[in-house]
N, C-alpha and C positions, 0 to 999 in steps of 0.2 A: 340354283334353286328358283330366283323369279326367273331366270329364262325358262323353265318347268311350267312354271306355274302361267304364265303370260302367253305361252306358245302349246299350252293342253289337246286346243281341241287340233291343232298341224299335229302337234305328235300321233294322235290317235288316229288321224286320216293315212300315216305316213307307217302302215307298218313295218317294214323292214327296223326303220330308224326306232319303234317302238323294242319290238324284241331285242336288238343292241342295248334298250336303255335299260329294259330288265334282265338282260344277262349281263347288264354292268354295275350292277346296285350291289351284290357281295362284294367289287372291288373295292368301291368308291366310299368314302364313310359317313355320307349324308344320307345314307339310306332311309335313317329318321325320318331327315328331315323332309323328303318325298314324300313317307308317308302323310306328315303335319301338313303339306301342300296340298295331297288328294282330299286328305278328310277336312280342309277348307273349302276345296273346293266339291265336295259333298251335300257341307253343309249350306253351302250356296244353291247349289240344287236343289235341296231339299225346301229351301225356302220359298223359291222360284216352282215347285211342284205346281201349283193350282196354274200355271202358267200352258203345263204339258197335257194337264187333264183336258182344259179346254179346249183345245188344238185336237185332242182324241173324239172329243165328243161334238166337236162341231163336225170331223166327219161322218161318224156314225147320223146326228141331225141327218145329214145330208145324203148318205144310204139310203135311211127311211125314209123319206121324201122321196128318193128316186122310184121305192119300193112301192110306195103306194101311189105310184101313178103306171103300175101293170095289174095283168090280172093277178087273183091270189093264187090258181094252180095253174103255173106257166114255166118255163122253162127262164125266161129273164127276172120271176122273182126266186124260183131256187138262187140263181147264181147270187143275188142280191143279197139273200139271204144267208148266203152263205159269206159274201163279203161282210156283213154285219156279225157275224159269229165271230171271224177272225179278229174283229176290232174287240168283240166284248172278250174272247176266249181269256184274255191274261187281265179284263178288267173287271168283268162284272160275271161272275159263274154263271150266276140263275139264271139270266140273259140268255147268257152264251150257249147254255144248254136251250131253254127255249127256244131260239132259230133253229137252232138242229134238229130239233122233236117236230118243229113249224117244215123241216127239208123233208122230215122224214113220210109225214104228211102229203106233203105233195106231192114227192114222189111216187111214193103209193095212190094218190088219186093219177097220178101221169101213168103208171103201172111203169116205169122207169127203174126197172131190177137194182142198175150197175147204181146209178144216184141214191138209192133208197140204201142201199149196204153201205155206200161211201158217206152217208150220213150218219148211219147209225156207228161203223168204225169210229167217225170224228170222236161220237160222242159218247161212246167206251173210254176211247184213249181219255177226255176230257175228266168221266166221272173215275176212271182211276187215280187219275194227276192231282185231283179234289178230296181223296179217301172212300170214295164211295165206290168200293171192293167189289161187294154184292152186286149193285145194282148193273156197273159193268159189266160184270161175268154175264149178267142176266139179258143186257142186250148181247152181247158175243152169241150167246145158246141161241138167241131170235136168228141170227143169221145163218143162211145154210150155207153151207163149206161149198155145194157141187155146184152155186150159181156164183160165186166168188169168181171175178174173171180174173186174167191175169196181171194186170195194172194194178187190180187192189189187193191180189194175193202179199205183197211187200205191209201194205197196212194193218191187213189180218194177222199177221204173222207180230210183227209191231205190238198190236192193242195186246194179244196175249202173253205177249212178252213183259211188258210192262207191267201189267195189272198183277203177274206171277211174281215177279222180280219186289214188287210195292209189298204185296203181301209178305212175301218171304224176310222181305228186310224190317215189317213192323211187327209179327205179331210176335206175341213174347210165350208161343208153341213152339221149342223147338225140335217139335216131329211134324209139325205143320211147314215149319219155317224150312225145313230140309224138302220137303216134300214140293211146295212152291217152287225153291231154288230148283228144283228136279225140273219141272214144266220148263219154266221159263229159258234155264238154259238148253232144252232139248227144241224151242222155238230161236233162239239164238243161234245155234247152227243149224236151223230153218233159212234164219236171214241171212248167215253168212256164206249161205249155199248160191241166195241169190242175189247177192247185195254187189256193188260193181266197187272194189277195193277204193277209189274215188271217191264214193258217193261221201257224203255227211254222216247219214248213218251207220254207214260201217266203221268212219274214222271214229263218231262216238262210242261202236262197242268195241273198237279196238284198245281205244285209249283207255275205258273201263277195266278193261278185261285186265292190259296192263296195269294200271292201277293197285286193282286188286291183288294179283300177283307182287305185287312191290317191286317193277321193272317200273320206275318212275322214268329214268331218262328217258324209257321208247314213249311211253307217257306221256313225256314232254315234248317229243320231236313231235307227234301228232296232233299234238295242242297247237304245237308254230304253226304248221298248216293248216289247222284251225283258222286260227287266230291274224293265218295273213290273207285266209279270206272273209274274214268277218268287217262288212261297216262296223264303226263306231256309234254308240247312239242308237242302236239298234238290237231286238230282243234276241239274234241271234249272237253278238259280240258279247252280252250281259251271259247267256250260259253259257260260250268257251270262258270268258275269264273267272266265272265260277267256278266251273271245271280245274281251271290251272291251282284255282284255290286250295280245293281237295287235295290237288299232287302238294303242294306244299304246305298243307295242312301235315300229310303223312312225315314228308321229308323230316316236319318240326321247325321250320323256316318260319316264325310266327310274321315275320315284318312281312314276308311276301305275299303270305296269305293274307293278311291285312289289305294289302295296295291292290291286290288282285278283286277284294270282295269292294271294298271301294268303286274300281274300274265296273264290276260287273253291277253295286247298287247305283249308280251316277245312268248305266246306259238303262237300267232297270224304270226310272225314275223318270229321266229322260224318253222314255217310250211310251209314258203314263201306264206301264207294266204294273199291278197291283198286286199280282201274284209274284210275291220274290221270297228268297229266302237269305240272298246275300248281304240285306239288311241286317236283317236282325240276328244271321250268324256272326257279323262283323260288331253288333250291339254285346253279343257275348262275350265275345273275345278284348274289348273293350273293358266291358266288366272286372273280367278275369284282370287285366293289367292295372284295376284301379281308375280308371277314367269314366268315373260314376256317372258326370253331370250328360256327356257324351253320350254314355251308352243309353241312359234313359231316356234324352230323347229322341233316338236313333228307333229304341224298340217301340214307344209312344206311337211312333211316326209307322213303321210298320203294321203295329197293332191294328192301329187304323186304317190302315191299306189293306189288313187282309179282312180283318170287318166288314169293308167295302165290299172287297172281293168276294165275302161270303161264301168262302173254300173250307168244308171241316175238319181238311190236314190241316190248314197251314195256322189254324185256330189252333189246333191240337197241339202244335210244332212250337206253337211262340207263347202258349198259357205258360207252362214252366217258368222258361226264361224269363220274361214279362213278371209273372210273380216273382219271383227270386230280386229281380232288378227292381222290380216297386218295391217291396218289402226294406231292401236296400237302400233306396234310395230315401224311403220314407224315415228309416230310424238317420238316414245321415239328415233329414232335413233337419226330425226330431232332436238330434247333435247342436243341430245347427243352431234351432230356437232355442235350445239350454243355454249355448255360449252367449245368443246375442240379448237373451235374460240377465246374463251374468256381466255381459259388455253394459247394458242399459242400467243395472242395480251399479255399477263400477261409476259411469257417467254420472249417473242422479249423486252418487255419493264425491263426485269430483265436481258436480255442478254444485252441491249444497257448500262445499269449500270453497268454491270460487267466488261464492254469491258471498260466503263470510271473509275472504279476504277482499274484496271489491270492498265491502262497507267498511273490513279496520282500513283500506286505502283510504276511502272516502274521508272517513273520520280523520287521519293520519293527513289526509289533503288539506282540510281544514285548518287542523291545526299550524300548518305548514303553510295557510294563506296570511292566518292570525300574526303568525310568529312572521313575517312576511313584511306583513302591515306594519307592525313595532318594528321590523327591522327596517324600512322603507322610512316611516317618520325619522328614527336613530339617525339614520342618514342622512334625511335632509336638517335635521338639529346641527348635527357633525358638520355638514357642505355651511348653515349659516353661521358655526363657531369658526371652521376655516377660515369663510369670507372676512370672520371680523377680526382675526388674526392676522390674516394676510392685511387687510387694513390697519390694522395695528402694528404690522411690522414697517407693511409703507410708511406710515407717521415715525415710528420708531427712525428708519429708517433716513426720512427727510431730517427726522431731528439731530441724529448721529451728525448728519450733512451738514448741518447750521451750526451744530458745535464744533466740527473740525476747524469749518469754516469762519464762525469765533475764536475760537483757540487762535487759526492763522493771525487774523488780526490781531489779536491781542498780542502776541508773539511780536509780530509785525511794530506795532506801533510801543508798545514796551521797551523793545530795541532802539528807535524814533525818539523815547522820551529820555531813555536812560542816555543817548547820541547828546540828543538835546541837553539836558540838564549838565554835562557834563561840558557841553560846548558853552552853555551860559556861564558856571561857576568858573570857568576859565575867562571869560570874556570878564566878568564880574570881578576878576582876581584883576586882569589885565587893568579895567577901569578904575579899580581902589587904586591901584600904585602911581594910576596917570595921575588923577584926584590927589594921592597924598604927595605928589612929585611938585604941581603946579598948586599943591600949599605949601610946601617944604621953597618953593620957590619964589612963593608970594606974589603969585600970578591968580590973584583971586579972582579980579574983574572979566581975565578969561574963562574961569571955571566956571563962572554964571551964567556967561553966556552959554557955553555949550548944554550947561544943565534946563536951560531955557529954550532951547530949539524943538521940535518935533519930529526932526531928521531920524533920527536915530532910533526912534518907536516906529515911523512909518516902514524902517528899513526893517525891523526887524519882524513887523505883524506881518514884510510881505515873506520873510524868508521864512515865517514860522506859515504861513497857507502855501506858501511852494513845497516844503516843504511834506502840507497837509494835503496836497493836489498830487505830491508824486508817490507816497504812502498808497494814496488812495483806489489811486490809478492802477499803481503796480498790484494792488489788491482787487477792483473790478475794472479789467481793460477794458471792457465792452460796454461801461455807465452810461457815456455820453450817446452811445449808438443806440439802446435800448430804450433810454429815457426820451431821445428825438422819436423813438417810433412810436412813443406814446401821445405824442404831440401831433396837433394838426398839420396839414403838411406846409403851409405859410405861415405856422408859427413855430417853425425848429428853430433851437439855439444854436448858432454860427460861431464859434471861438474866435480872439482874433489869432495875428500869429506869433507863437510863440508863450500862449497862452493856454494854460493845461485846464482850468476849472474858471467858471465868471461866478457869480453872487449867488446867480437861480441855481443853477448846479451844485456848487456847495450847500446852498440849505438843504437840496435833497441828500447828497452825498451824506451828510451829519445825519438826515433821518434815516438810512440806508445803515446809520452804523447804531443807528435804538437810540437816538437823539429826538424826541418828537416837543418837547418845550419849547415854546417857541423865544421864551426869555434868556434859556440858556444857549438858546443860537443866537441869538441874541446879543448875549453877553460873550459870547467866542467870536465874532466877526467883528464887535464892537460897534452894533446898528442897534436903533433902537428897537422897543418889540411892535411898532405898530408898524415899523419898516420890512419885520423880516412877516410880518401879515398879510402885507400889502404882496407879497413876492411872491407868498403862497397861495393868495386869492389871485394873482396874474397867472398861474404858471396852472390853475385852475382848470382856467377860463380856455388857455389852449389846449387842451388835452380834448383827445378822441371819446367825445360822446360819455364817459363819468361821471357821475352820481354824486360822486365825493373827493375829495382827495384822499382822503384813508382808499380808496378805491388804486387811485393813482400812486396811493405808495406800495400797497400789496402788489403791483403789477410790476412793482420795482423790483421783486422779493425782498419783501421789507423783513431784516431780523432784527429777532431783541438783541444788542449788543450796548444795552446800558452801560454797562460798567466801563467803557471807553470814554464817559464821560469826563469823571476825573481823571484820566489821562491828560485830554486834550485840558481840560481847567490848571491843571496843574501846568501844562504847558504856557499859556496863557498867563499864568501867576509869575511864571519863573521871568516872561517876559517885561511884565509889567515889574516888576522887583527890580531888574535890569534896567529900566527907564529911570 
């Protein structure tokens, strides 16, 4: 199909390979679609039309310019004149006949017999081709038969032919119409007497003649030899492939006579030819299959070409059709405006819906911004109840830590007191028996003495802080590491060896366990309170840049762990009792 359609005008220069392709289109079953490629490219010609007009009529310009640099009765303007005919003949009638009437003219001033007949012949054949019957007949009767020479006796015989054959196939007499067809074919085998089996002419009344007869194949074979010596693009290739039309118009072959009327309006068009009829027979047949838009303006376009041409057959010939296919075309326009009345009343009524669910959106937006807003603050309320949850869980959470962390202790030093108490009432048991043993023995002066020493308090306050140093220890390993890095660095506390806790330590350790009196540290180490003051204002004074020492005990993590106080007192008690 595009190799068709891309390689058109090689095809048509190449006829052998053409005939092949339409004796191969019944086989093949894209024969559509050839057609759809012609009548593209049709309609590409058609558009390109004013392109061919020009090209016609700049050489006519240019005839007449040659014309009117001879004289008017001469023998180089006949000919000129008559080359200007030929251009107007298929474009412009009135023209065309005027140069001829202008040959006929000059002739007759030249007294030039043979030119003066071969004029007026043209322009028989012309005004028959055009419908003007009469007025042919009426040049034919001007010309005398006995000066007719032999070269134009083939034309003479022609123009009557023709103009017999036109009448007999239009008038709608039919004792006229028989009576014409009488003439015409008795000038018919006039010409067949003298026409050379060869010529053009006799292949067109043969092909006719078959035709007629309904012998289409011999029909056809005379057509090929038409048609393989016919250029492309040229007025005579536009009437053989018209011709082939009609045979397959008869056949009822509709596609071929489509491609064929195509073939023959493309070369019609292409020759700025104005007189055609394979237009607008092919604008009919359009019609007929429903391809409205096509056919209208196919006959449009013709219309106006024979308008131009100014021919009152071919006016005659396409008023019908032309109405019929306006008329047509008009109520499908009318069709047309109803629906897109009824598309437009459809829109407006789907535009007025759209415009009212646009605003329940809008509205519906709004509300969904509002609701939006409340729900954005809702959120950030919720995000600042979290945050103060989650910070209430942390505090929850340290505090869980400081009570487990109490509880240890307490556990811890409970075990420590109950050890203890338990290790004094036995020591206490030990000491009464020794007491009642060295009275029972009346060793009094030694009971004094021992009762009078300080040995034995000393030993016990340090076994009760060793004690309170390895408790405390085993409870925070890391005190002494902790508590130095709170210290300046040339004022850390140095232990000596074998020693677990000094003075300054223990007063922190006691506040470490929610001991912050400083009376009752005091009173547990056995120092007085401006003593354990003075420890606390030293141990101050070293610390890394603080503000306070409540500062310096919070960095200790300092817990409330009050309630170990009467632990350690009780401890304390159980010793002094023991003393």
């Amino acid at each position: 199909m595009s190799y068709f359609l891309q390689n058109f005008n090689t095809l048509m220069k190449n006829k052998c390979l053409l005939l092949l392709l339409f004796a191969s289109f019944p086989i093949f079953s894209w024969a559509d679609e050839t057609l759809d490629s012609l009548l593209h490219v049709l309609d590409q010609t058609i558009l390109a039309h004013d392109t061919y007009v020009v090209q016609r009529e700049s050489r006519i310009r240019h005839l007449k310019e040659l014309a009117g640099d001879v004289a008017p009765n001469s023998i180089e303007r006949y000919n000129l004149n008559n080359q200007i005919y030929k251009e107007y003949k298929a474009f412009i009638c009135d023209s065309a006949i005027y140069y001829l009437n202008e040959n006929v003219r000059i002739a007759g001033n030249l007294g030039d017999t043979d030119r003066e007949i071969e004029s007026k012949l043209q322009l028989s054949l012309l005004l028959s081709s055009t419908g003007m019957y009469t007025e042919s007949i009426d040049v034919l009767k001007s010309v005398d038969r006995q000066k007719v020479t032999s070269h134009l006796i083939l034309d003479y015989y022609t123009c009557f032919d023709h103009v017999y054959g036109e009448m007999g196939f239009y008038t709608q007499d039919q004792t006229l119409s028989a009576y014409y067809r009488e003439i015409s074919s008795a000038y018919k085998d006039s010409l067949y007497a003298i026409l050379s089996p060869q010529s053009e002419e006799f292949m067109v009344m043969r092909e006719t003649l078959f035709r007629d007869r309904h012998k289409y194949d011999e029909a056809l074979e005379i057509n090929d030899r038409r048609l393989m010596a016919a250029e492309p693009d040229t007025p005579q290739y536009a009437l053989v492939t018209y011709h082939r039309s009609l045979i397959y118009k008869y056949l009822g072959d509709k596609i071929r006579e489509k491609q064929n009327l195509c073939l023959s309006a493309i070369s019609d068009i292409r020759s700025a030819i104005k007189d055609h009829a394979s237009l607008w027979m092919l604008a009919q047949l359009l019609y007929e299959n429903g391809d409205m838009e096509r056919a209208y303006q196919y006959m449009r376009f013709s219309w106006n070409a024979t308008k131009f041409y100014n021919a009152r057959l071919r006016s005659w010939q396409s008023a019908d059709v032309l109405s019929l296919i306006d008329k047509t075309y008009q109520a499908m326009i009318e069709k047309q405006n109803d629906r897109l009345q009824q598309y437009l009343v459809l829109i407006t009524a789907l535009l007025v819906l759209l415009i009212g669910a646009l605003g329940y959106i809008y509205r519906q937006m709004k509300k969904l911004a509002v609701a939006r807003n409340h729900l954005q603050t809702a959120n950030h309320q919720l995000n600042q109840l979290n945050e103060e949850l989650q910070q209430m869980n942390a505090c929850l959470t340290s505090t869980n830590a400081e009570l487990s962390e109490s509880n240890q202790i307490k556990e811890e030093y409970i075990a420590r007191f109950i050890k203890l108490c338990s290790t004094y009432i036995n020591r206490l048991d030990a000491y009464r028996r020794m007491v009642n043993k060295k009275v029972s023995a009346g060793q009094i002066a030694e009971l004094l003495k021992i009762t009078r020493s300080q040995d034995a308090l000393d030993e016990e306050l340090e076994e009760l802080y060793a004690n309170f140093d390895t408790a405390f220890l085993h409870l925070f390993p890391d005190f002494v590491k902790k508590f130095n890095a709170l210290l300046q660095d040339n004022e850390q506390i140095i232990l000596k060896k074998d020693e677990l806790l000094n003075t300054e330590l223990r007063i922190f350790a006691l506040i470490r366990l929610g001991i912050e009196d400083s009376s009752q540290i005091a009173e547990f180490l056995r120092y007085s309170v401006n003593t354990i003051y003075n420890y606390r204002a030293k141990v101050k004074n070293k610390a890394r840049g603080f503000s306070s020492e409540n500062t310096l005990i919070d960095v200790v993590t300092y817990p409330l762990f009050r309630p170990l106080w009467s632990i350690l007192t009780c401890c304390l008690l159980v010793v002094c009792l023991f003393v």
